[in-house]
C-alpha positions as CSV (number, residue, x, y, z in Angstrom):
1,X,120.7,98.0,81.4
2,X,120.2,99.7,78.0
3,X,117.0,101.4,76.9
4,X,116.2,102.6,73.5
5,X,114.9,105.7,72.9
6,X,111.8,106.2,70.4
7,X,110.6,109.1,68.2
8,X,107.4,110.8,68.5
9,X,106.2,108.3,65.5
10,X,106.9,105.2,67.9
11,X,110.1,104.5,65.6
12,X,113.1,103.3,67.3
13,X,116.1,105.7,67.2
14,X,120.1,104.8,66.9
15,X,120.3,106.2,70.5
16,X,120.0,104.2,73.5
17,X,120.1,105.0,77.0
18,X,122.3,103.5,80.5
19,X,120.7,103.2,83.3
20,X,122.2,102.4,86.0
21,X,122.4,99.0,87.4
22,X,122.2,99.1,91.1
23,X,118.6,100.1,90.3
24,X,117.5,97.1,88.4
25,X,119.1,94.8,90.9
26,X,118.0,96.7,93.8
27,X,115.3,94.0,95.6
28,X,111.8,96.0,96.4
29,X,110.8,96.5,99.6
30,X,106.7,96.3,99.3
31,X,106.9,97.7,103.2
32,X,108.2,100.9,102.1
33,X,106.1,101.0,99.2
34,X,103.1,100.8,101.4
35,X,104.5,103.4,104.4
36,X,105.8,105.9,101.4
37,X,102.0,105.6,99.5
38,X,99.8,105.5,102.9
39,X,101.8,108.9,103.8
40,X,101.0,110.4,100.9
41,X,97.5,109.6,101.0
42,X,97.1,110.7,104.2
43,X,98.3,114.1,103.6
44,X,95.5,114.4,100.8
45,X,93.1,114.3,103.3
46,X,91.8,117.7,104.8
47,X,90.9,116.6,108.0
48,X,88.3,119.3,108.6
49,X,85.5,116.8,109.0
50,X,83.6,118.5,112.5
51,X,80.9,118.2,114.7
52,X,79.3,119.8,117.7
53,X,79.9,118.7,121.2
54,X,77.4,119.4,124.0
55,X,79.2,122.8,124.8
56,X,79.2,123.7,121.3
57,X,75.2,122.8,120.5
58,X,72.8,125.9,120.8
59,X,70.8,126.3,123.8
60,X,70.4,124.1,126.8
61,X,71.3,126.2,129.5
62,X,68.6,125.7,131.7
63,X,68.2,122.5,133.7
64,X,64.5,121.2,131.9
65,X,63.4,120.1,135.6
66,X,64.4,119.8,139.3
67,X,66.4,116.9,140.4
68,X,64.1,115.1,142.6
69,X,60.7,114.6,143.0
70,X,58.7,114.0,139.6
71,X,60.3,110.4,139.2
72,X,61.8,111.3,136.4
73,X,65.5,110.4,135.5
74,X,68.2,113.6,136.8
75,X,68.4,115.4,133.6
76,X,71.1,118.7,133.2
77,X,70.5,120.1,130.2
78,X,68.3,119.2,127.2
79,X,71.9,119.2,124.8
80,X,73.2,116.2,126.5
81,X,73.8,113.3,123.7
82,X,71.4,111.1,124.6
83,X,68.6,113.5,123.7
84,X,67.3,114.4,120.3
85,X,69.3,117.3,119.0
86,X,71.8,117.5,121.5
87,X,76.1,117.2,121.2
88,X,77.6,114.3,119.9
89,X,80.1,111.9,121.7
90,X,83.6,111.4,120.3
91,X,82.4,113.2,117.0
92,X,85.0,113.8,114.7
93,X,87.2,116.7,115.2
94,X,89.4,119.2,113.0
95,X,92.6,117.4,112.6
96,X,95.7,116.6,110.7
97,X,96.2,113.3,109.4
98,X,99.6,113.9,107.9
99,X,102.0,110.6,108.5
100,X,105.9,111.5,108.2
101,X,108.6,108.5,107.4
102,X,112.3,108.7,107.5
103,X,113.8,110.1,104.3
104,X,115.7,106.7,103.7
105,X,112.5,105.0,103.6
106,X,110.9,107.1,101.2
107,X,114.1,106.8,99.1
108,X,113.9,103.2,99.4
109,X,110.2,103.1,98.7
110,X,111.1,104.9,95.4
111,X,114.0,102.9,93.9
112,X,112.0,99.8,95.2
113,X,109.3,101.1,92.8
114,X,111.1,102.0,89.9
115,X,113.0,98.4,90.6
116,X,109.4,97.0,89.7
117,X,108.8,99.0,86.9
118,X,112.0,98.4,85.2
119,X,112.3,94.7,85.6
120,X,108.8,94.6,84.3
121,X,110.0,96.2,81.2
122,X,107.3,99.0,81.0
123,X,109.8,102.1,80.8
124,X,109.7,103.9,77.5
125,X,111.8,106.5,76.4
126,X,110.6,108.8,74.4
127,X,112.5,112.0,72.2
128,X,112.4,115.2,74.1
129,X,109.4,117.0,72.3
130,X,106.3,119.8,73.3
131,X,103.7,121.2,70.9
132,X,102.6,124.4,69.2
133,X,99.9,125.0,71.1
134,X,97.5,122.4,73.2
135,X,95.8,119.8,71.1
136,X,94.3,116.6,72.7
137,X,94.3,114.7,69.4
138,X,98.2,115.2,69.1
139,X,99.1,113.8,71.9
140,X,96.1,111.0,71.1
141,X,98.1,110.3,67.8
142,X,101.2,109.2,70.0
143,X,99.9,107.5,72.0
144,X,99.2,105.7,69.6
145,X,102.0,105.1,68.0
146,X,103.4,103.7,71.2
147,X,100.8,101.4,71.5
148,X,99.3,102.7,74.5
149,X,96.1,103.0,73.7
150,X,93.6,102.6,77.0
151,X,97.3,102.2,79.1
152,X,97.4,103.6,83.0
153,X,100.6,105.9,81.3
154,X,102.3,108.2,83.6
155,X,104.1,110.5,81.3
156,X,107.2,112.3,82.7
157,X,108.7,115.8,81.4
158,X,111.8,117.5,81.6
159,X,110.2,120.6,82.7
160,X,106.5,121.2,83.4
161,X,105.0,121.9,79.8
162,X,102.2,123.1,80.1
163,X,101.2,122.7,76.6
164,X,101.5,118.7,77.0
165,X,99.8,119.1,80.5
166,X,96.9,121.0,78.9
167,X,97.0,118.1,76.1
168,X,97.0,115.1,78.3
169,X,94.7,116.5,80.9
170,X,91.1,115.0,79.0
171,X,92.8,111.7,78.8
172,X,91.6,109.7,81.2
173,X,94.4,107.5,82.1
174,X,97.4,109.6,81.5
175,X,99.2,111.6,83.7
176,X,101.9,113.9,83.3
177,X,104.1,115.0,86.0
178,X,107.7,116.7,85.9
179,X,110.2,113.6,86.1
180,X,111.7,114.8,89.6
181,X,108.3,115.0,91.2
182,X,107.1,111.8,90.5
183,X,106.5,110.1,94.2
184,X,106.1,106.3,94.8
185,X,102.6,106.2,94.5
186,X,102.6,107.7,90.9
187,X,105.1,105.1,90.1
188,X,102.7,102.3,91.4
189,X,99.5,103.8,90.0
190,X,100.4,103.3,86.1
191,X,101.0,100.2,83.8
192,X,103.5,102.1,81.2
193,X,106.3,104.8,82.6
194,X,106.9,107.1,79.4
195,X,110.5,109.1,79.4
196,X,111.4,112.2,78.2
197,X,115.1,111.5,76.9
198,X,116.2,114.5,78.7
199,X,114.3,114.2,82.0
200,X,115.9,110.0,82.5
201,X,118.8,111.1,84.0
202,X,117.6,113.5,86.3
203,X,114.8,111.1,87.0
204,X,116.8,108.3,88.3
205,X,119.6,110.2,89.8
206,X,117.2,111.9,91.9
207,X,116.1,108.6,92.5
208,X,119.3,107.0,93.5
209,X,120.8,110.2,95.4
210,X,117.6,111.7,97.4
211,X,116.5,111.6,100.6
């Protein structure tokens, strides 16, 4: 499979681009995809989400009254949970919530992805290029010429710029990410996949040959 690459302008340049085919016949596994991008949003979450049990709650260590004799149910301490302000049962706890699958599946879960996307046709390649100094509008402009305008675009680098990051980063729907970082769920989570010409190779190789 042969994709073109395109100048900054959104004109089509004389050079065009291999990729490999094993990757566009490769057949998605969506059971992957969905092990791969639950993992990852699992380890996003803190887990630090507490609360007090009835040996952690202030107070209570006095039994309020004597076991037998004013009719009254037995009662231990005033923190149990069944009494206003005391502990709570099964609260949550501090934990980790982190979810590990085998490297081959998160390989698989990334060339399934890219399968998706490439087949789709919604891989651009664009002319290795960074700016003077961060401008939002400049990068607005070509977007624009690429007609992707209001497009979920995940925008891949060689290296991490961090003029283009600072550019992109008040545009809503675009993301940019350095090409070998880009996990499974930032493949899923855009419309439009724009290249770097020199991050491709590294991108699918690192694809192909990870894990």
């Amino acid at each position: 499979m042969k994709l073109p690459v395109y100048a900054r302008d959104g004109s089509q340049l004389s050079e065009e681009v291999e990729i490999p085919d094993e990757l566009v016949s490769q057949e998605p596994n969506d059971h992957a995809i969905w092990l791969a991008v639950r993992s990852e949003m699992l380890h996003r979450r803190q887990g630090t989400s507490a609360t007090k049990t009835r040996g952690k709650v202030r107070g209570g260590g006095r039994k309020p009254w004597r076991q037998k004799g004013r009719g009254a149910a037995r009662v231990g301490t005033i923190r149990s949970p069944i009494w206003k302000g005391g502990g709570r049962t099964f609260g949550p706890i501090p934990r980790s919530y982190e979810s590990a699958i085998p490297a081959k599946v998160k390989k698989l879960a990334r060339r399934s992805a890219l399968a998706y996307i490439l087949r789709e046709g919604k891989v651009r390649l664009i002319e290795d290029f960074s700016l003077d100094a961060p401008k939002t509008q400049d990068m607005v402009v070509v977007f624009e010429s690429h007609g992707l305008t209001g497009e979920k675009t995940l925008f891949l680098t060689t290296d991490f710029d961090t003029i283009l990051y600072k550019s992109c980063r008040n545009l809503p729907k675009v993301q940019v990410k350095k090409a070998v970082t880009a996990s499974t769920r930032d493949l899923m989570d855009c419309t439009t996949l724009l290249v770097q010409r020199g991050a491709i190779e590294p991108f699918y190789k690192g694809v192909l040959h990870a894990g």
